[in-house]
N, C-alpha and C positions, 0 to 999 in steps of 0.2 A: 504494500500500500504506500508505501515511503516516496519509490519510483513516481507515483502516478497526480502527483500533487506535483506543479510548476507554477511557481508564482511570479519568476521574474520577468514570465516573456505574457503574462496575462494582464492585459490592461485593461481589459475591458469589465475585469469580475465575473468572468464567468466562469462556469465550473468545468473542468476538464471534460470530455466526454467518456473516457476511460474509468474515470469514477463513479459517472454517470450509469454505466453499463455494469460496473461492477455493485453500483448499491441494486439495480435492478436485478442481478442472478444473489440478491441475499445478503452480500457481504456487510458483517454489521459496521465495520471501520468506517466505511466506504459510506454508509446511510449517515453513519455521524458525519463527516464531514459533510456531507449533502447540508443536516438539518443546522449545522454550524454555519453552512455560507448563509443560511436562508433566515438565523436566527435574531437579527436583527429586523428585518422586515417583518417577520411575526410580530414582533416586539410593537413596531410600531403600529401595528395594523390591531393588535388589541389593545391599546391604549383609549380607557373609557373614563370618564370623570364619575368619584364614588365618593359618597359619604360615610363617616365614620361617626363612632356612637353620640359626639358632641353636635355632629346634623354640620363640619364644616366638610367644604366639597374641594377635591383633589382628583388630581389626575393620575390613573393606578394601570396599571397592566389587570386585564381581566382573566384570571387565570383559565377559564373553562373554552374563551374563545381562541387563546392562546394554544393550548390544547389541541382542542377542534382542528386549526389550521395546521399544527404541525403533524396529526394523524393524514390529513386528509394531504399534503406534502408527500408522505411518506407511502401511500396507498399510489400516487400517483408516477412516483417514481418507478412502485413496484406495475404497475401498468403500463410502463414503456414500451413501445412498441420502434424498432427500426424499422 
């Protein structure tokens, strides 16, 4: 898995496609670094405004939509098709 990770000639952020192929036949190394390139954009994308017992409002990651997206990440990987 070491091999298959190139980040000096990747400018663009994307994810290799060899990692891509190998999180798809299963490899767990390979689905983590999947869900590591993506885990920022999760982050952002469940970011919801929540109140806490005193009723002041903040802005919190929402753990279950967080969740959600990185399953559904993960199921979609494994649905690759060349």
């Amino acid at each position: 898995m070491n091999g298959l990770i190139n980040t000096e000639n990747n400018e663009r952020g994307l994810l290799p496609f060899p990692v891509i192929l190998a999180a798809n036949k299963g490899e767990a190394e390979a689905m983590k670094v999947v869900i590591q390139h993506y885990e920022s954009y999760m982050a952002s994308l469940s970011m919801r405004k929540l109140q806490d017992e005193q009723g002041n409002t903040y802005w919190g990651m929402d753990k279950d939509t967080h969740d959600r997206l990185r399953s559904k990440l993960m199921q979609s990987v494994l649905a690759f098709e060349i």
